[in-house]
Legacy VTK file of the C-alpha trace (Angstrom):
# vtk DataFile Version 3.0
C-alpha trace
ASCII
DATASET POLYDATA
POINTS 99 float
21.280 18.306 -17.354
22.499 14.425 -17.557
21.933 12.859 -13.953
24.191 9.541 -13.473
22.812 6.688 -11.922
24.997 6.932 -8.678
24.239 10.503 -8.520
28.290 12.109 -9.401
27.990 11.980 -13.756
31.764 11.483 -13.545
31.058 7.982 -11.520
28.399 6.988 -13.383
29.880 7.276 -16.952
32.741 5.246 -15.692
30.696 2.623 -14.552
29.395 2.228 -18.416
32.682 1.861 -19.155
33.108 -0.961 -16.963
30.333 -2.207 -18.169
31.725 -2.140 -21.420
35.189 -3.192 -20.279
33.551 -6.483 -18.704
31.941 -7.046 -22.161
34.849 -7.073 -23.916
36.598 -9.674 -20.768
33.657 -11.839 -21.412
35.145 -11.949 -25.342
38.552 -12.760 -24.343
37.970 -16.762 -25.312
36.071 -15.858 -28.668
39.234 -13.800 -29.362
41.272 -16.743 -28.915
39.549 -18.605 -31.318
39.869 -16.208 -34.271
43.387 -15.907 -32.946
43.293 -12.076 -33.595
43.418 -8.684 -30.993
40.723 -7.435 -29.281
41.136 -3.439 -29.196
39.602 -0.957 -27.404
39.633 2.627 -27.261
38.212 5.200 -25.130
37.354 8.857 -25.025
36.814 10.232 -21.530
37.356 13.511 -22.349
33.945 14.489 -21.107
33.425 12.415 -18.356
32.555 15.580 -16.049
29.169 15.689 -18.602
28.380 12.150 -17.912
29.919 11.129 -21.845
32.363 8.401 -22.309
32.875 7.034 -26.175
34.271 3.706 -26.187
35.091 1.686 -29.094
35.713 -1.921 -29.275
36.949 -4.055 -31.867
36.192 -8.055 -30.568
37.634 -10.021 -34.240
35.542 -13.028 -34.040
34.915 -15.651 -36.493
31.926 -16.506 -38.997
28.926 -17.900 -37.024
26.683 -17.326 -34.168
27.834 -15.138 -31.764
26.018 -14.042 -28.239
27.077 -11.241 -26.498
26.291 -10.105 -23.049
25.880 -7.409 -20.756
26.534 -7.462 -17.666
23.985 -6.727 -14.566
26.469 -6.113 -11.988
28.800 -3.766 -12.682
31.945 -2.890 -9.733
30.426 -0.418 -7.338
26.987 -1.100 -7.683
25.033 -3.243 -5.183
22.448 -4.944 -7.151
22.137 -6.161 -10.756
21.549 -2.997 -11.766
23.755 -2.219 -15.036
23.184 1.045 -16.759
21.842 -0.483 -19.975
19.900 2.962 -20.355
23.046 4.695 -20.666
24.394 3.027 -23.714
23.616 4.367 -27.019
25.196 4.623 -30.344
25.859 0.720 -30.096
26.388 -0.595 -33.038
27.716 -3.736 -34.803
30.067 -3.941 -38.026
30.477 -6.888 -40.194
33.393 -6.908 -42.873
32.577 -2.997 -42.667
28.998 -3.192 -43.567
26.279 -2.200 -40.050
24.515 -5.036 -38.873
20.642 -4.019 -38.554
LINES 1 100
99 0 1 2 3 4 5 6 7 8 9 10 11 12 13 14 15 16 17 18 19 20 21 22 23 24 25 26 27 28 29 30 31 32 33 34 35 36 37 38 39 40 41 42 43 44 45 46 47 48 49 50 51 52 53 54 55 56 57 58 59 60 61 62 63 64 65 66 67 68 69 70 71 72 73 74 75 76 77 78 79 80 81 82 83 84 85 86 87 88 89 90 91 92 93 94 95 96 97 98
């Protein structure tokens, strides 16, 4: 059985999507450069199990790019983000993975 980190697997799977939701806000201005929308979708169809897919699509342009991931995430009262909870992440360039 999947344990959350705040102890309700509902709660805790929509905290990684906050997570992932504050990634994407901290995108906003490299969105503005390419001039193109950021889109994201999400699955919580099994949030009761703990699961939430989310997909986001943050056009940027060619060049260095940092991306971050937040520590504090809303309800939590430390920097503790649920890093350990992601996986499947993934990144795409003009359709091709990016090892």
């Amino acid at each position: 059985m999947k344990r959350s980190l705040v102890g309700n697997p509902g709660i805790g799977a929509l905290a990684v999507v906050a997570s992932l939701c504050s990634v994407l806000v901290a995108a906003l201005p490299l969105a503005a450069q390419s001039a193109s929308t950021i889109s994201v979708t999400v699955d919580a169809s099994r949030v009761p199990d703990g699961i939430v897919k989310t997909h986001e699509r943050i056009p940027v342009k060619p060049g260095p790019l940092t991306i971050y991931y937040p520590k504090w995430i809303p309800g939590e009262h430390q920097p503790s983000g649920p890093i350990a909870n992601v996986t499947g992440l993934k990144f795409m360039a003009d359709g091709k993975v990016i090892p």
